[in-house]
C-alpha positions as CSV (number, residue, x, y, z in Angstrom):
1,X,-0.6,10.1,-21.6
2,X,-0.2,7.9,-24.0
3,X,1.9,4.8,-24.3
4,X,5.3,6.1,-25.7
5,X,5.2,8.5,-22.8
6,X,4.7,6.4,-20.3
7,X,7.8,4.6,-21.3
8,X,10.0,7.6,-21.3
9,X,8.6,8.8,-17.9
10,X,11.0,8.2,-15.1
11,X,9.0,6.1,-12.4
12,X,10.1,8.7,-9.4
13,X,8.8,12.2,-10.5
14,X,10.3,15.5,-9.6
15,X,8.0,18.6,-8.6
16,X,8.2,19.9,-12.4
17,X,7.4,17.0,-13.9
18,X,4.6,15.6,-11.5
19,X,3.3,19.5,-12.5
20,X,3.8,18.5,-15.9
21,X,2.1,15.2,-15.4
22,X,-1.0,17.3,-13.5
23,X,-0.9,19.9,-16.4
24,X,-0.9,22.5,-13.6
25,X,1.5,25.3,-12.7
26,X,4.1,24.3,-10.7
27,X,3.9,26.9,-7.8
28,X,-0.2,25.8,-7.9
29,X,1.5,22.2,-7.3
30,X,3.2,23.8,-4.5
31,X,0.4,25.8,-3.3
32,X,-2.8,23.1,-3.7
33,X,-1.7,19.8,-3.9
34,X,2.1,19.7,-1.9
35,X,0.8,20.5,1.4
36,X,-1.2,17.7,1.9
37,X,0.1,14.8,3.9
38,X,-2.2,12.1,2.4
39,X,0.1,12.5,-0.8
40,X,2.4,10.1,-1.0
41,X,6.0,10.9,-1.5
42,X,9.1,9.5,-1.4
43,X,12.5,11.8,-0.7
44,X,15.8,11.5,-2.0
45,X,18.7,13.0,0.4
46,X,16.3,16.4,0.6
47,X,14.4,16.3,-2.8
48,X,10.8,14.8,-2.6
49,X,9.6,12.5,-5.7
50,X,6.3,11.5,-6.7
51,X,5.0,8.2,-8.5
52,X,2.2,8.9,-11.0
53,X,0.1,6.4,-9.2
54,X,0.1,8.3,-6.1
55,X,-0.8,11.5,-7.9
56,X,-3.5,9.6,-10.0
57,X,-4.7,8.4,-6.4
58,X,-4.4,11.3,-4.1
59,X,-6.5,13.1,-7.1
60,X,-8.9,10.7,-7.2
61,X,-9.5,10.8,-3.4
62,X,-9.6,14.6,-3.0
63,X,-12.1,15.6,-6.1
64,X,-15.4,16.6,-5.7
């Protein structure tokens, strides 16, 4: 990602765009990486968001 971005990125991700971030398929977001409770989210009313730095970490921690 580079820096321009990063500047446009909104700091609370939705499912689509923490996909986006993952360049993965949304329903493989929903199918590999969702379920896991070490992923940190945060919801709003019913709608779960996502900071990048808790994707970037909760990939970091689950790779091989």
């Amino acid at each position: 990602m580079d820096y321009k971005e990063y500047i446009t990125t909104p700091y609370l991700l939705t499912r689509e765009q923490a996909s986006n971030f993952l360049n993965i398929d949304p329903k493989s977001f929903d199918k590999y990486i969702r379920p896991h409770e070490d992923l940190q989210r945060f919801m709003i009313g019913r709608q779960e968001r996502y900071t990048i730095k808790s994707l970037v970490q909760f990939i970091e921690k689950n790779s091989i």
